[in-house]
TORRO-996980 format. One line per field, with one value per residue (C-alpha): chain; x, y, z. Coordinates in Angstrom, 2 decimals, always signed. Layout:
! TORRO-996980
ch (A ...)
px (X ...)
py (Y ...)
pz (Z ...)
! end
This chain:
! TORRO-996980
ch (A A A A A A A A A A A A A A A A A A A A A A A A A A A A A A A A A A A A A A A A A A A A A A A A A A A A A A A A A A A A A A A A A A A A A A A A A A A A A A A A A A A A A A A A A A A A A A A A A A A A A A A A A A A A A A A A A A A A A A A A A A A A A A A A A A A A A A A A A A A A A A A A A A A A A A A A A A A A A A A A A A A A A A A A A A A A A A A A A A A A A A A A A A A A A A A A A A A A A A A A A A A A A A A A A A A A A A A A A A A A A A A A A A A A A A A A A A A A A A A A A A A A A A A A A A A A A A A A A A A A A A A A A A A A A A A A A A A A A A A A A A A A A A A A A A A A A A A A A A A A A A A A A A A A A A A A A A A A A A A A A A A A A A A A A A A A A A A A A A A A A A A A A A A A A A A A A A A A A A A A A A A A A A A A A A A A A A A A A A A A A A A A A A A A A A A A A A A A A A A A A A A A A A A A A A A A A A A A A A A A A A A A A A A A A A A A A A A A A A A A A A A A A A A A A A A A A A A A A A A A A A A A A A A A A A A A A A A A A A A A A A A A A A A A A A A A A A A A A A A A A A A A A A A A A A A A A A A A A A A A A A A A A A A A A A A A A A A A A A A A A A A A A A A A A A A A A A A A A A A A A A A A A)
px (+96.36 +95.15 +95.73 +96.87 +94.10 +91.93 +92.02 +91.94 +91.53 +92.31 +95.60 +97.88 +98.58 +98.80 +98.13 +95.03 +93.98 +92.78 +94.88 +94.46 +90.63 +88.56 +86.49 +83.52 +84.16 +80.57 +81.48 +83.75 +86.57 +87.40 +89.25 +89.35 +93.04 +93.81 +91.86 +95.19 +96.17 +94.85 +95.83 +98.94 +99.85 +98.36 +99.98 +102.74 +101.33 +102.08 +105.71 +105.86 +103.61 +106.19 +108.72 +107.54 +104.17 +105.20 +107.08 +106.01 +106.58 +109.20 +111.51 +108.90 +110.93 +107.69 +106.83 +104.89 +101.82 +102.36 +104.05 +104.71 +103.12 +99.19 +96.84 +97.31 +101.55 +101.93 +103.96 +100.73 +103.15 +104.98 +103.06 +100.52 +97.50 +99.61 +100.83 +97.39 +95.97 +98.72 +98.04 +94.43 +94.79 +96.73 +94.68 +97.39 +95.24 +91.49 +90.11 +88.14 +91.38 +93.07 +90.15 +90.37 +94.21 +92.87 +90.42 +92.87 +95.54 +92.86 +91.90 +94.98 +96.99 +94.14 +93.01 +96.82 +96.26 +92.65 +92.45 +89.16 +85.95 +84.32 +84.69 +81.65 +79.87 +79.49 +83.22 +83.18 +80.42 +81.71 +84.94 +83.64 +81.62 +85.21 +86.44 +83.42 +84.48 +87.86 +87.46 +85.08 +87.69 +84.86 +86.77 +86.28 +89.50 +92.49 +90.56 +88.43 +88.74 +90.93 +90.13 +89.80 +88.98 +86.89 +86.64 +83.54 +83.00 +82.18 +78.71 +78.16 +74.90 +73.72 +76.87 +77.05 +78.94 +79.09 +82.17 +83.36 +80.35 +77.69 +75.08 +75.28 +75.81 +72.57 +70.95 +72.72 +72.32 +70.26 +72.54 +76.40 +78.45 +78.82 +82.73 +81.87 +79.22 +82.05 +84.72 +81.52 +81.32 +85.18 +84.78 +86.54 +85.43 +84.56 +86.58 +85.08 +85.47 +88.15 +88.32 +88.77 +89.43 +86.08 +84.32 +87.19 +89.24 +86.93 +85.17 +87.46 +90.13 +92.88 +91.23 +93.59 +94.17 +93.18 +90.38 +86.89 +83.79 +82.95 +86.37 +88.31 +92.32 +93.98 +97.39 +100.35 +102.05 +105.45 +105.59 +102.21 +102.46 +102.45 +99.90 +98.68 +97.54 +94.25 +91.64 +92.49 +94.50 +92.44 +93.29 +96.69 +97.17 +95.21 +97.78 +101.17 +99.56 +98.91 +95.69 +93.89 +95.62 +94.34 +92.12 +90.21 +90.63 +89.20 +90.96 +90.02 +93.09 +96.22 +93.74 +95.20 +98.46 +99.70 +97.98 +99.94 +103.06 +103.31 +102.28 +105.11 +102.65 +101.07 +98.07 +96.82 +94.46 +92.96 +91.85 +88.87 +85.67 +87.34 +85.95 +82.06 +81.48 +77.39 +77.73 +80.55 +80.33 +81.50 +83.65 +82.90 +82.26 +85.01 +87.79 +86.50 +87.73 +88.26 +91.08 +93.10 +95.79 +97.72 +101.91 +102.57 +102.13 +100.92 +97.98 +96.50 +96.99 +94.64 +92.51 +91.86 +90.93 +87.79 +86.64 +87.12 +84.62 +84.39 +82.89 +82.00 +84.54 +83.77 +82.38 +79.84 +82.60 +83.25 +85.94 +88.73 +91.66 +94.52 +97.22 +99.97 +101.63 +99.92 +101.52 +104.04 +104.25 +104.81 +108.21 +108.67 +108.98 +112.22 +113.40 +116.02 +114.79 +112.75 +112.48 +111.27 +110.99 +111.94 +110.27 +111.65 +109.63 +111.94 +109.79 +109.04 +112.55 +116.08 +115.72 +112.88 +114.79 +117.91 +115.30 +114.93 +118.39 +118.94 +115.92 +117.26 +120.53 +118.71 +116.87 +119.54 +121.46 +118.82 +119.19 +116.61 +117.03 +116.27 +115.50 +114.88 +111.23 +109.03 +105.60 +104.39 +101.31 +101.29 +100.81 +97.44 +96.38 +96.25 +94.30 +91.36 +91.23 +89.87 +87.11 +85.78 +85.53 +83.68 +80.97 +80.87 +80.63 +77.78 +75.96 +77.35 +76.79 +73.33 +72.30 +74.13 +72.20 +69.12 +69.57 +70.39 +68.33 +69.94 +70.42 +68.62 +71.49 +74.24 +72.84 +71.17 +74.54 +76.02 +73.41 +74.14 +77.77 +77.01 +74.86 +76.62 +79.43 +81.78 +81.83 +83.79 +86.03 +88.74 +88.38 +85.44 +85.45 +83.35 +84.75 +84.80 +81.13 +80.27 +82.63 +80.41 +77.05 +78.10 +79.91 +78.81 +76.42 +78.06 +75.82 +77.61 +79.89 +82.92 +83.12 +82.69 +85.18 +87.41 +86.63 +87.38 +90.66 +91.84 +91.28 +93.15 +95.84 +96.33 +96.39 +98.59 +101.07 +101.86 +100.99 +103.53 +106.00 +105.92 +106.37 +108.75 +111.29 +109.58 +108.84 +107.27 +106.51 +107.02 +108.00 +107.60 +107.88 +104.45 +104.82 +106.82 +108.10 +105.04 +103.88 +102.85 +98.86 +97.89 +94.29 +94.65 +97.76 +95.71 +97.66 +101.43 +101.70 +102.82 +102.17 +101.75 +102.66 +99.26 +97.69 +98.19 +97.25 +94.11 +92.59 +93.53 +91.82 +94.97 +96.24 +98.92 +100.46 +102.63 +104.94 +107.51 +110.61 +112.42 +112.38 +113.32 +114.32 +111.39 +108.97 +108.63 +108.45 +106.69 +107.73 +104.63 +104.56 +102.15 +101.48 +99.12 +95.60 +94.27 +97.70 +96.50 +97.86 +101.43 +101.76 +101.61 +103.78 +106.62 +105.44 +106.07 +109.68 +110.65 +108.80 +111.26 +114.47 +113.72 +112.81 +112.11 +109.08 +109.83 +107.39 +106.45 +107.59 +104.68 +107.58 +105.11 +107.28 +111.04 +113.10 +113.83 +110.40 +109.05 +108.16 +106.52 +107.86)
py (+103.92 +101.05 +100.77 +97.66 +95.88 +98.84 +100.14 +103.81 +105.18 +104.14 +103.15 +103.65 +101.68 +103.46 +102.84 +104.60 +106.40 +105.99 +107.91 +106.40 +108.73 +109.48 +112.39 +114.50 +117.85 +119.60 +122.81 +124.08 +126.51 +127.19 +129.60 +130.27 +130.10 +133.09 +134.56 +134.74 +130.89 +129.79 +132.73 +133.11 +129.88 +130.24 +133.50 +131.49 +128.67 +129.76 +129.99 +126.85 +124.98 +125.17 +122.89 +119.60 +120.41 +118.37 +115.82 +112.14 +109.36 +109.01 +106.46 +105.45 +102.04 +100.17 +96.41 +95.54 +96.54 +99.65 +100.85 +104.97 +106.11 +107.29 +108.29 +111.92 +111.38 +113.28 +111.60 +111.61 +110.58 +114.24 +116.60 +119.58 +121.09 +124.20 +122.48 +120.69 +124.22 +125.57 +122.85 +122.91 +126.93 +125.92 +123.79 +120.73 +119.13 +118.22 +117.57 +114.87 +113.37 +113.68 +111.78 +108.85 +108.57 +108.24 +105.45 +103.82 +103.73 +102.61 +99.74 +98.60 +99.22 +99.25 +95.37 +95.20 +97.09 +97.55 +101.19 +102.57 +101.22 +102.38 +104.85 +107.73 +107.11 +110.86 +111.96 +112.34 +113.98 +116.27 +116.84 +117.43 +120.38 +121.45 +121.25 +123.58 +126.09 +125.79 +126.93 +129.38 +131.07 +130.79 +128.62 +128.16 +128.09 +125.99 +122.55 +123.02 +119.43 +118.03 +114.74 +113.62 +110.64 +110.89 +108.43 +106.25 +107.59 +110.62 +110.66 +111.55 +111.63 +108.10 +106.26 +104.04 +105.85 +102.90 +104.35 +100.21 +98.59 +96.10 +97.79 +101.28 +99.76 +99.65 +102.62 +105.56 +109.05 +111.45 +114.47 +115.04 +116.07 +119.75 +119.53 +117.45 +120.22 +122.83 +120.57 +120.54 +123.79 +124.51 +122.15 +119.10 +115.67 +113.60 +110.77 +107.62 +106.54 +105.05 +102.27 +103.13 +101.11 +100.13 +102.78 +104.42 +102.12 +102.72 +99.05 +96.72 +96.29 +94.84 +95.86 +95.80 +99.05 +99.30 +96.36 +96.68 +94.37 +96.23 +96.40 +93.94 +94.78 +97.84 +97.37 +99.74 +100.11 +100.62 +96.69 +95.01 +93.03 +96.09 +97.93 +101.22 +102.74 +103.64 +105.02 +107.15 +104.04 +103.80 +107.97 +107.30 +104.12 +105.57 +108.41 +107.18 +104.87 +107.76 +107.09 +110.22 +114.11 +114.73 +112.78 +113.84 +111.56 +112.26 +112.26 +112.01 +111.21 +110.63 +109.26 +111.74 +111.99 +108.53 +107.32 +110.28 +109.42 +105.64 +105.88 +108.50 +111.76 +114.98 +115.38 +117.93 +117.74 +121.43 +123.41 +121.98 +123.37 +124.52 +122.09 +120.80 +117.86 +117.41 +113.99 +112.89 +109.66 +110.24 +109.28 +112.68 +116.20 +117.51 +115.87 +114.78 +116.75 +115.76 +117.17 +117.27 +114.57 +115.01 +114.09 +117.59 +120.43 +123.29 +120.72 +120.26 +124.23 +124.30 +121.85 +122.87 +126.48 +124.92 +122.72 +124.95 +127.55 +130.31 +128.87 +130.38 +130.36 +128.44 +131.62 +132.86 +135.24 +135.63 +133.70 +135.76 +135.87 +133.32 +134.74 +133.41 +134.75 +134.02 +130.95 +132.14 +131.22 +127.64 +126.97 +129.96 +129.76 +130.06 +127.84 +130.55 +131.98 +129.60 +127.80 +123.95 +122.19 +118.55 +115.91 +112.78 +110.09 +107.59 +104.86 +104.70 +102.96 +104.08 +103.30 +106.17 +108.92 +108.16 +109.73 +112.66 +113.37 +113.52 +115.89 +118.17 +118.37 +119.53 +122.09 +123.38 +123.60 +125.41 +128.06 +126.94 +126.93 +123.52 +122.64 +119.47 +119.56 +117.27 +118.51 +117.99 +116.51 +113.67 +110.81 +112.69 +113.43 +109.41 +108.57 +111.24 +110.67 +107.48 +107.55 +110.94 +109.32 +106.61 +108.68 +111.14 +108.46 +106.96 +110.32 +111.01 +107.47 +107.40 +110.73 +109.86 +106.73 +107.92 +109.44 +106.65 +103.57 +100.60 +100.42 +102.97 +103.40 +101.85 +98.77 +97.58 +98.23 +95.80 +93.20 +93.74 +93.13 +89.80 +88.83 +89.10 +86.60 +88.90 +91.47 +88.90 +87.71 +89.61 +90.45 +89.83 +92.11 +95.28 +95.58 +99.65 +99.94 +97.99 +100.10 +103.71 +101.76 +101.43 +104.91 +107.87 +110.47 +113.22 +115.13 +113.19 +115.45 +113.38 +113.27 +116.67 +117.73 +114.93 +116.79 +120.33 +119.02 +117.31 +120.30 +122.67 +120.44 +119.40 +123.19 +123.78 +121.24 +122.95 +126.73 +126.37 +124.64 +127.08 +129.62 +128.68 +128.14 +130.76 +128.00 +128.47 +124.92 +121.58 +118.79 +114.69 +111.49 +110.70 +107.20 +103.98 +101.88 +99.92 +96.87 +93.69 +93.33 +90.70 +89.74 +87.68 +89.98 +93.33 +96.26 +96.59 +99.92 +102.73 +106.25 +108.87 +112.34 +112.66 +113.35 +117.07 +118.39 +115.86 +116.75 +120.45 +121.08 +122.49 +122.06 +119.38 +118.61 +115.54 +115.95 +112.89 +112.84 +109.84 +105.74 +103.25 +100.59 +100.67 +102.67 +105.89 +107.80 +111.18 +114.30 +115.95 +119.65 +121.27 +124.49 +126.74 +127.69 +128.70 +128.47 +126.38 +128.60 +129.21 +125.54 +125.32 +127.73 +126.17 +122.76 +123.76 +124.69 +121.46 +119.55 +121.48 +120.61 +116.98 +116.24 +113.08 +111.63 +108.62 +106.36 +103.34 +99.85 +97.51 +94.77 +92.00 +91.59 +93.16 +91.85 +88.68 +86.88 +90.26 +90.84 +94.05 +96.03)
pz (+96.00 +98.34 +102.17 +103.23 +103.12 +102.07 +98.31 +98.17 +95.15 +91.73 +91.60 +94.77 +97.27 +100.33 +104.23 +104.27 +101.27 +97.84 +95.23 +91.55 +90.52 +87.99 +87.73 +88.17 +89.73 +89.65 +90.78 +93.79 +93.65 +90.47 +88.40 +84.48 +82.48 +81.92 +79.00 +77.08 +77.54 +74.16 +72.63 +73.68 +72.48 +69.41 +68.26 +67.88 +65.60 +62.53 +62.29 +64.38 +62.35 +59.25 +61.27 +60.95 +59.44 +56.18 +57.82 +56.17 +58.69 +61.06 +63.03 +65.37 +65.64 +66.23 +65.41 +62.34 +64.25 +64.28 +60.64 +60.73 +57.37 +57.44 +54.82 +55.73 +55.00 +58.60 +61.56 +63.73 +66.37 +66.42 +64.72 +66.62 +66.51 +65.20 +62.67 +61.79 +61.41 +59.21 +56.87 +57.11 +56.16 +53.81 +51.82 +52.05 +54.67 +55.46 +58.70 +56.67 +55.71 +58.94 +60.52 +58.56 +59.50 +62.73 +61.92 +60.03 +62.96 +65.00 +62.93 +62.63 +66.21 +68.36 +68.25 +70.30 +73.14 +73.49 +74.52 +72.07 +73.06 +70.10 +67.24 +66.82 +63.80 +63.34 +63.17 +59.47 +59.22 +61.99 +59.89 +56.94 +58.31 +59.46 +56.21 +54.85 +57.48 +56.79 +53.06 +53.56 +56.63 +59.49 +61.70 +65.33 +66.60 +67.19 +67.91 +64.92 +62.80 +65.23 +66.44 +70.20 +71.95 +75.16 +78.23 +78.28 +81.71 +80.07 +78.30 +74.55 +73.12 +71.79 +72.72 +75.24 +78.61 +80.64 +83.38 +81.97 +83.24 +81.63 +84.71 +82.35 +78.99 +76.15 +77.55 +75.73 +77.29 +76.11 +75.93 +75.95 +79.13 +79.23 +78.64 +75.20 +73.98 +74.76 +72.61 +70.21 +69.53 +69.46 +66.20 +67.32 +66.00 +68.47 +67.15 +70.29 +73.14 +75.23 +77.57 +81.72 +84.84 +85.55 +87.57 +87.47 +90.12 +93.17 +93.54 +94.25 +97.00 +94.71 +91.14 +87.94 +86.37 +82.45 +83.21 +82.35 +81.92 +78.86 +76.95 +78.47 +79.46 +77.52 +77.61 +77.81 +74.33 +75.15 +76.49 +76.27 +78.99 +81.49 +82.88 +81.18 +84.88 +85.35 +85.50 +82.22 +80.87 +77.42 +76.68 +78.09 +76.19 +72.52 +72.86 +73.11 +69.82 +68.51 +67.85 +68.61 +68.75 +71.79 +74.47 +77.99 +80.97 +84.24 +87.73 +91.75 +92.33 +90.21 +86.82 +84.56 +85.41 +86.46 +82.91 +81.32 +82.85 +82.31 +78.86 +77.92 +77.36 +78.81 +81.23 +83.02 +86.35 +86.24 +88.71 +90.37 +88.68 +85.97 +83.68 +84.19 +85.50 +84.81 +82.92 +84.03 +86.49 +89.91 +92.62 +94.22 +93.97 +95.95 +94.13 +90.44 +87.59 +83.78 +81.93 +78.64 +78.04 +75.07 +72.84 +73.97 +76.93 +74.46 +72.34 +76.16 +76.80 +73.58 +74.68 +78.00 +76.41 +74.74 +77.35 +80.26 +81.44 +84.18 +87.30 +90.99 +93.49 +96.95 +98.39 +95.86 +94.61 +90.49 +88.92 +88.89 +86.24 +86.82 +89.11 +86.79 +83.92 +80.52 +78.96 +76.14 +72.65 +71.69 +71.45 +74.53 +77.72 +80.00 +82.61 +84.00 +87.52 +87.89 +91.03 +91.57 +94.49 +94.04 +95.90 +95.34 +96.74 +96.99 +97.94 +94.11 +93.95 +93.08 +89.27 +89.28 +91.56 +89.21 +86.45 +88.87 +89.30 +86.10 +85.40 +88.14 +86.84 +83.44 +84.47 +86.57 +83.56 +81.65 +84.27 +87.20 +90.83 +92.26 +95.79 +97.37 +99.53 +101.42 +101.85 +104.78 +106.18 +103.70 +106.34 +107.66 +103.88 +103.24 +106.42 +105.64 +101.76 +101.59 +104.00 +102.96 +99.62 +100.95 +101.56 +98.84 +96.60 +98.15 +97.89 +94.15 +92.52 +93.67 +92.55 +88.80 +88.90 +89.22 +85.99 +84.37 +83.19 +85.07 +88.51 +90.15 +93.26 +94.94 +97.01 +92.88 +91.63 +93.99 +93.82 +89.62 +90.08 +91.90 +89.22 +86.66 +85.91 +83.21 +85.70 +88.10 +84.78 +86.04 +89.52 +92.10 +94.41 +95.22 +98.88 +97.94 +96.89 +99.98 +101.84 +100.47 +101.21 +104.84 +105.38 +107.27 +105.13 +104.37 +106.90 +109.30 +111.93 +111.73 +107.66 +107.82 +109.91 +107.96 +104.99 +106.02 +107.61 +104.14 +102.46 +104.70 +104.95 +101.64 +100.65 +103.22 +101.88 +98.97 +99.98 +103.03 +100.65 +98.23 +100.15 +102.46 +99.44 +97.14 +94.71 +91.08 +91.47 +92.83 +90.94 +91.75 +89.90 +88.65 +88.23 +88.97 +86.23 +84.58 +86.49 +84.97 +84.48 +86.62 +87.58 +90.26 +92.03 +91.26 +91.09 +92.28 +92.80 +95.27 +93.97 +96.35 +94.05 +93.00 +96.18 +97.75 +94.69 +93.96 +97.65 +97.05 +94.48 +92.62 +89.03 +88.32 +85.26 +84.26 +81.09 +80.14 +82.08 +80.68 +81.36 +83.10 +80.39 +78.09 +80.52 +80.63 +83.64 +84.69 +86.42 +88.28 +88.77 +90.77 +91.74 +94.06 +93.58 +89.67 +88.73 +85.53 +82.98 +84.72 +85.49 +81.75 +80.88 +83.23 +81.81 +78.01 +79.30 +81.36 +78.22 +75.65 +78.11 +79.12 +75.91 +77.05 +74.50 +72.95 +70.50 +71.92 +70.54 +71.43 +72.60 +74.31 +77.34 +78.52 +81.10 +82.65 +83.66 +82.95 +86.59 +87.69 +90.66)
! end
C-alpha cells in the first residue's frame, strides 16, 4: 500500500502505511500447527488420490502457449500432492518423471509471463533420490519428490538470491535458508527460483509490482497485460501456470496473499515465527514471514507441515499446541456452525463486493452463519505501519547485508542503485530506502511506543471482532481486479485486507473466490492468534463451496483499452 505521496509497503496504496510485504520473520510469537495438521490431512490421501489421480489433460481452455498434455499424462493444473503420492506408491509415477513435466511446462509457458528466474540444476538429481526411496518404501513424507519453486528472496545454496537486485546477484550464498533445508529434508525437489517485486516492494514510492532488475516484468497469466501483484508475483504467477505444485512466497504485508488472490490460487501468511526466517531478506523482523502458496488449501496444509518448526513464544514461554481443531481429512471439513465475519471493503469497488455477496450467500447456504464486521482501528493501523517499517528495515537490511558480498549496508545500496542504469529501466526511485536511512533507530522512544501500539491494536482488531460476534473467522476480499502493469503510472492499487493480520502477527489465508471478468478475485480469512491449523481447516471448506479455481487463458489484453482500475 502507498500513502499519498508515501509508498507503504509492497503493494497498497494507503494514506499512511505500507501494506504489499515480503518476508523475514526471525523469531517472535510463534506457535506450531497442530502436530496433527499434516497428518490429518494425509490420512485421507489415499482414497482421495484415486479421483483424478489418472486424469490425462484437461479443458484448461488456454492459448497455444499453454497446451494441457505433459510428459507425466497428469493435468498438473488439478491434480495434488495426494494424488502424486498415490501414484508414486503405486509405481505409475516417478518423481523423476514428474520433474521433467515441470521443466517442460516451464520451457515452454514461462518465456510468456516471466515468473521463474531460474531452474536448479540439481532437481533431478534430487528426484531421482526420491524415486530410490520411493521403491525401497523409506519415504519422507507427503512432499517427498514433489517439486516447488522458491522466491529468489529466499537463499538456496549456490544460486543466486538476489531479493530482484543486480547489488546481490553473482555472489551465491553459502548455505540454504533454514525453511529450504526443512523442505530439503521433507524430500522436495527444489525445482528454482521465482521472480519478486524487487526488494520485495519497499524502495520505491510508486514501484511496479512483478518488476525486477534481475528478471524483468512477470506478468499475470490470466491476461498478460495485468499485473501479477507483488511481492510474491513470480510464485503467484508460476502457479496459476502451473508450473510448479507448490511454491513459498514471503509476506510483510499482503505478499502472499494479494499474489495468491490475483493469480486465482491459495496462500497462506502463517503465524509469525512459525516458519524461520534466517536467510530470508528483510523488510523487518516484526512483520516478515514466508509461507506456502499453492492450486489448493490442503497441498499448502502439507507444505506448511515441512517447512514449519516449533519456535519460542514472545515471553520465553514453549510453543504451545494450536488452539484450533486439527484440520480434517481432505475432502472434510464442514461449513455448518460456522461463523464468518464479512468485511467488505468496499473501497475495492462494487464489481469486487458483488464477488462477496455472492460468496456470502454460498456459505450461508452450506450452513454458515454470516455477519457483516468492520474491524476497528484500521485508520490508526495505516498511520503506524509504515514508519515503524521505516526503521526496522534500516536495522534489518543492514545486518543481512553484512552477510552478503555486495553492498555492505543501506547508504552503499543506495549509492548502487544510482549507479546502475538497469536498475532505473523501470522505475527510478528509492524514496523508501532513503526514507529507512533517515528514520528513527529502533532504540528510539517514539518508534517504540509506535511499535507496541501497532501491535496491540492490530491484535485488538481482530480479537475484539471476534469476539464480539463469536466469530470462527473473518473473511475480506483479498484483492481488486488486476491492474494494468505500467512503469511509468506504478501501481494502481488500494488493498487494505491484508493489514490487521500482517501487523498482528496472525495467520491469514487467501483461497479463490471467483472473478471479475477474466480476474480472479480472493476472499481473505483470518483468524486469532496460532490459529494456523483451524484457519485451514475452515479454508479447505470455503475452497470446496466456492469452488471458484479456474485455469488461466494467457489472453494478452481484455476489455476496452484494457485500462486498470
Amino acid at each position: 500500500m502507498k500513502p499519498p505521496q508515501t509508498p507503504t509497503s509492497l503493494r497498497t496504496p494507503r494514506t499512511t502505511s505500507p501494506r504489499r510485504r515480503r518476508a523475514g520473520g526471525r523469531g517472535g510469537a510463534a506457535v506450531l500447527v497442530a502436530a496433527a495438521l499434516a497428518g490429518s490431512l494425509w490420512a485421507g490421501a489415499p482414497a482421495q488420490a484415486a479421483r483424478g489421480a489418472t486424469a490425462e489433460g484437461g479443458a484448461n481452455g488456454t492459448t497455444g502457449t499453454a497446451p494441457r498434455r505433459d510428459p507425466a499424462r497428469l493435468d498438473l493444473d488439478t491434480v495434488t500432492i495426494a494424488q502424486l503420492q498415490a501414484r508414486m506408491a503405486a509405481g505409475s509415477l516417478t518423481s523423476s518423471e514428474l520433474t521433467r513435466a515441470y521443466l517442460e511446462r516451464i520451457r515452454r509457458i514461462d518465456p510468456t509471463i516471466h515468473a521463474v528466474l531460474r531452474t536448479d540444476p540439481t532437481a533431478l538429481s534430487r528426484a531421482a533420490a526420491s524415486d530410490a526411496r520411493h521403491r525401497t518404501g523409506r519415504t519422507l513424507g507427503p512432499l517427498d519428490g514433489i517439486p516447488v519453486l522458491i522466491k529468489d528472496n529466499v537463499e538456496t545454496k549456490g544460486q543466486s538470491s538476489t531479493a530482484g537486485s543486480l547489488a546481490l546477484a553473482g555472489s551465491p550464498p553459502a548455505s540454504d535458508a533454514v525453511l529450504v533445508t526443512r523442505l530439503l529434508r521433507a524430500g522436495a525437489v527444489i525445482l528454482g527460483k521465482t521472480n519478486l517485486s524487487e526488494w520485495a516492494n519497499f524502495r520505491a514510492q510508486k514501484p511496479t509490482s512483478g518488476w525486477s532488475a534481475v528478471g524483468g516484468q512477470t506478468r499475470n497469466p490470466y491476461v498478460l497485460d495485468r499485473n501479477p501483484c507483488g511481492s510474491s508475483a513470480g510464485s503467484g504467477a508460476a502457479l496459476a501456470a502451473s508450473l510448479a505444485q507448490v511454491a513459498i512466497g514471503t509476506e510483510t504485508d499482503g505478499s502472499i496473499v494479494c499474489p495468491a488472490g490475483m493469480n486465482g490460487v491459495v496462500g497462506l501468511k502463517p503465524t509469525l515465527g512459525l516458519v524461520s526466517g534466517q536467510g530470508v531478506v528483510p523488510i523487518s523482523a516484526e512483520q516478515d514471514t514466508a509461507g506456502p502458496m499453492a492450486r489448493n488449501v490442503a497441498d499448502v496444509a502439507l507444505t506448511l507441515a515441512a517447512m514449519s518448526e516449533r519456535a519460542p513464544r514472545e515471553d520465553g514461554a514453549p510453543a504451545q499446541q494450536d488452539a484450533g481443531p486439527p484440520v480434517g481429512p481432505v475432502g472434510g471439513g464442514d461449513l455448518r456452525g460456522k461463523r464468518i465475519g464479512l468485511w467488505r471493503l468496499p473501497v475495492l469497488g462494487e464489481e469486487v463486493d458483488a464477488v462477496m455477496t455472492r460468496t456470502a450467500r454460498q456459505l450461508r447456504d452450506a450452513g454458515a452463519h454470516v455477519v457483516e464486521v468492520t474491524p476497528p482501528y484500521q485508520d490508526r493501523l495505516a498511520a503506524l505501519e509504515f514508519p515503524a517499517l521505516l526503521s526496522e528495515f534500516h536495522r534489518d537490511i543492514d545486518a543481512y547485508l553484512a552477510t552478503r558480498n555486495g553492498p555492505h549496508d543501506l547508504a552503499q545500496l543506495i549509492a548502487f542503485n544510482r549507479g546502475t542504469p538497469a536498475e532505473q529501466s523501470c522505475f527510478a526511485g528509492q524514496e523508501l530506502f532513503e526514507q529507512a536511512l533517515a528514520a528513527p533507530p529502533t532504540t528510539d522512544p517514539g518508534y517504540l511506543a509506535g511499535r507496541a501500539e501497532l501491535r496491540e491494536l492490530s491484535r485488538r482488531s481482530i480479537d475484539e471482532t471476534m469476539a464480539a460476534h463469536h466469530l470462527d473467522a473473518i473473511a475480506a476480499p483479498t484483492n481488486p481486479p488486476a491492474w494494468t502493469t505500467d512503469c511509468a503510472r506504478g501501481d494502481n492499487d488500494v488493498i487494505p485486507s491484508s493489514t490487521p493480520a500482517a501487523v498482528a502477527g496472525y495467520p491469514s489465508l487467501s483461497v479463490p473466490a471467483g472473478s471479475v471478468g477474466e480476474l480472479p478475485v480472493g476472499v481473505l480469512l483470518m483468524a486469532g492468534a496460532h490459529q494456523d491449523a483451524a484457519l485451514l481447516s475452515l479454508g479447505a471448506a470455503v475452497e470446496r463451496r466456492l469452488h471458484a479455481w479456474r485455469a488461466p487463458r494467457y489472453l494478452p489484453t481484455t476489455g476496452p483499452g484494457a485500462v486498470g482500475r
